[in-house]
N, C-alpha and C positions, 0 to 999 in steps of 0.2 A: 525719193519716190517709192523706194523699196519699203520704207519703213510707215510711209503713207497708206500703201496697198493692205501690206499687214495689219496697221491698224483697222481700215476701211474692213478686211473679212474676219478681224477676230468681233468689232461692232456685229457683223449682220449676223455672224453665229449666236449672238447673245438676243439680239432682236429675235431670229427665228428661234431660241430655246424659249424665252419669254413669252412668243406666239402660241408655241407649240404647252408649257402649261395652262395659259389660259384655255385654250381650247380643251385639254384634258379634263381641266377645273369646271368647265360649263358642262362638258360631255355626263360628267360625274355626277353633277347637280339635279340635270336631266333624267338622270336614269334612274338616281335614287329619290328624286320628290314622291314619285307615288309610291312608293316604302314609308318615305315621311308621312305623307296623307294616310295610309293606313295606320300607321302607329299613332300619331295623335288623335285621331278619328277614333280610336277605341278605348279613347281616355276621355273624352266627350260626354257629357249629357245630352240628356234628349231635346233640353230645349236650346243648347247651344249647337246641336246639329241640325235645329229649325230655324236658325238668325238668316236672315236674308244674305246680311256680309258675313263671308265665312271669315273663320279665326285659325290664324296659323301657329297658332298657341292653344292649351285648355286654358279657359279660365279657373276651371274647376277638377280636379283628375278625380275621374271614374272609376274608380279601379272595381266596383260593383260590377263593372257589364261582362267580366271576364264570367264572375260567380255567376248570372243569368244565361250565359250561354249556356252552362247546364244544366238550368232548367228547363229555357225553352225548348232545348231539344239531348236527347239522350246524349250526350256530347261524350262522355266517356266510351259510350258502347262503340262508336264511331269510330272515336279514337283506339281503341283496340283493335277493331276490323283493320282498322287502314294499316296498324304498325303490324298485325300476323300477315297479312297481304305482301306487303313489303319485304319483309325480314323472307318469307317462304320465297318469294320470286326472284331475292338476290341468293339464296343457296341452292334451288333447282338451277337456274338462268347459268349460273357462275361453273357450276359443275358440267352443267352440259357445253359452255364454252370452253372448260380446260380441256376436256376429254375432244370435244372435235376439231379444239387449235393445235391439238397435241398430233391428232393425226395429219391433219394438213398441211403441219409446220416438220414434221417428223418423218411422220409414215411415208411409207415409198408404196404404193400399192396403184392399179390400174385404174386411170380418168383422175386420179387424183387432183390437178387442175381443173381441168374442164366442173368435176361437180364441187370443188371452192370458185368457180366463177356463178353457178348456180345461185349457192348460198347467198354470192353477193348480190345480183338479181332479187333474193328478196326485199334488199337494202329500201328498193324504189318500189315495191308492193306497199301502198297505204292501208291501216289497220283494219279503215272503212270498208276497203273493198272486201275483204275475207272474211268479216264480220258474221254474215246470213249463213254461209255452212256452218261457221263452227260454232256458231248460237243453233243450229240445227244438230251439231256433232253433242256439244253440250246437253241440249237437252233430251235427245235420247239416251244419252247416259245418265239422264237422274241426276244432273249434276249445278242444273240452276239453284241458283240462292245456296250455294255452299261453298267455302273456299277453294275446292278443287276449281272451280269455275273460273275465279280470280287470278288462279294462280297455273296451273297447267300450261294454258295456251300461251302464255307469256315465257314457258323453258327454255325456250332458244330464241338466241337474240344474233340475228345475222351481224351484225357492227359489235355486239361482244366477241362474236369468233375469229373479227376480221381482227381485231386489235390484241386479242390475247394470239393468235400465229403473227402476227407482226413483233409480238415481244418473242417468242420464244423462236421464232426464224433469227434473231440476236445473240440467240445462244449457241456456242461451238457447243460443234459433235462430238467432239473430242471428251467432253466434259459426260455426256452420255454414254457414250461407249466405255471409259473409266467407271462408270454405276453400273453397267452392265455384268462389267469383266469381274466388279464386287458380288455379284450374285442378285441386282434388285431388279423388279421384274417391271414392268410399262409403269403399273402403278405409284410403285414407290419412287420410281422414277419422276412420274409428276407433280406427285403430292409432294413426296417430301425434297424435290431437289430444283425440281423448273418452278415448281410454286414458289419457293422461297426466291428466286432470285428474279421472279415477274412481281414480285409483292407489289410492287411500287404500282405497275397496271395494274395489276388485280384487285387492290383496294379502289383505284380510280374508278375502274369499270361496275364497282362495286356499291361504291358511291351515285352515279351515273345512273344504276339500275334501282336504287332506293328513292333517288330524288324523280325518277319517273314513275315508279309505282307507287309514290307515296302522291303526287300531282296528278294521276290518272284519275279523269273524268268518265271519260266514253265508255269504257269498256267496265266496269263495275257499274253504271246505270243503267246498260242493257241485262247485265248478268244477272241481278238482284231484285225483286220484288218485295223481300221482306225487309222492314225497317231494322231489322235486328242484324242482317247481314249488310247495312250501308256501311259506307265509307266517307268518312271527313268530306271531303267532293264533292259527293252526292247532297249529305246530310246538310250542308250550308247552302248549298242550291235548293234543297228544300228550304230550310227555312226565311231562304228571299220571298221564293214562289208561294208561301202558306200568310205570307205579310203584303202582300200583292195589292196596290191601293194606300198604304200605310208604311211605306217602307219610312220614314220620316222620322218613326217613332221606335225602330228599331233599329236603323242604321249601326249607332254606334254597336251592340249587340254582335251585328253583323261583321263589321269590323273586328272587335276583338274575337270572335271565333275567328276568325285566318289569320290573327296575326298568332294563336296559340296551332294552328294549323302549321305556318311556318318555323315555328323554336325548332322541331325538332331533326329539318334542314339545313337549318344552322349552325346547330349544334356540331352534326354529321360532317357536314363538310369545315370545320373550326377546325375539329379533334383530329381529322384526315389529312389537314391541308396542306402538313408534311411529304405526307407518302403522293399526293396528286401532286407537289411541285417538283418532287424525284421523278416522278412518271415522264413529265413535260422534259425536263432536262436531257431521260433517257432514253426517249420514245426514239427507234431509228425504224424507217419505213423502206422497204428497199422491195 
């Protein structure tokens, strides 16, 4: 009976593993078809993106409509807007999280708590709501349609400070107070000793702040009025809205500009994906 039983639960463990990849393998499927539909959609022509039944193949690869997206719309210039944007908001954003997870996680000074419970309070403040002052703050500073506009109000990232003091709350004092007794002062202390040994965060969070300033809609379409200051975002949203009626005949167009929107997301998190699965392994939240 014993050897019956055994048999009977080593069956349903293999039954429930067998369930449990199927369901992974559909979840998978699921979530990458429209990936799929974009990348073959941008290998398309225009009259195979007009067939009544669609084709989940090209019959034909387009590799022209990648060359049209830059013509139909300044696509380079765009493209540069969006990567200074990006690149500027992960080295403001990153610096202003080291310096006040270093105090919060470090510093001993008065309300210490109480104003990191503050900070987190912004967590649940939405973009939306804070939007009308500081497009008010903005524009009396002269600072519409310029990068500072892009890039400023995005420096501090409450969920960046919260996750950079959760790494460096991991690191003994002990190890600080030894850089001290060396002669290095707050600074070097962060840069060159808690930085290296949050790398693993610090790249994630890094990562984290690229792939949301590089997908930022909202906040660079209010910011910007001149076409020379848009951003990939923006600029492909324009050119649905300028084909409005017609979209049929530029779809595929459409397509391949966001599937060259996203390479350089993928690239980022490819080359990273070392230092973000160190981060997961390391992450301790206490």
């Amino acid at each position: 009976m014993k050897d019956n039983y055994m048999a009977g639960s080593a069956k349903n463990r293999k039954t429930m593993m067998t369930l449990r990849i199927i369901g992974a393998v559909m979840v998978t499927l699921v979530m990458f078809f429209p990936v799929y539909w974009l990348l073959i959609s941008a290998l398309k022509t225009q009259s195979e993106m007009r067939m009544a039944v669609p084709t989940f193949w090209p019959e034909t690869f387009a590799w022209q409509n990648f060359a049209e997206a830059f013509q139909v719309i300044p696509y380079a210039r765009f493209f540069s807007n969006t990567l200074l944007m990006a690149v500027g908001t992960i080295i403001l954003q990153l610096n202003v999280a080291l310096m006040a997870a270093y105090a919060f996680a470090k510093g001993q000074f008065w309300g210490r708590d109480a104003l990191f419970l503050l900070v987190l309070a912004a967590l649940i403040v939405p973009e939306q709501v804070i939007f009308v002052p500081v497009y008010v703050m903005m524009s009396k500073l002269d600072w519409l349609d310029t990068f500072w506009a892009l890039i400023v109000p995005h420096g501090a990232s409450a969920y960046a400070i919260f996750l950079l003091r959760q790494a460096f709350k991991s690191i003994n004092n002990d190890v600080l107070e030894a850089a001290r007794v060396d002669g290095a002062g707050r600074f070097s202390i962060l840069y060159k000793l808690l930085f290296r040994m949050a790398l693993p965060t610090i790249v994630t969070m890094g990562v984290l702040i690229f792939i949301s300033s590089w997908n930022s809609y909202f906040w660079p379409l209010i910011m910007t009025n001149d076409n020379d200051m848009r951003v990939l975002t923006v600029g492909i949203a324009m050119l649905r809205d300028s084909i409005a009626g017609n979209e049929a005949m530029f779809f595929n167009v459409i397509m391949a500009s966001s599937v060259m929107a996203i390479i350089p997301i993928v690239l980022v998190f490819t080359v990273m994906q070392k230092h973000i699965v160190a981060a997961m392994a390391n992450s301790t939240f206490k």
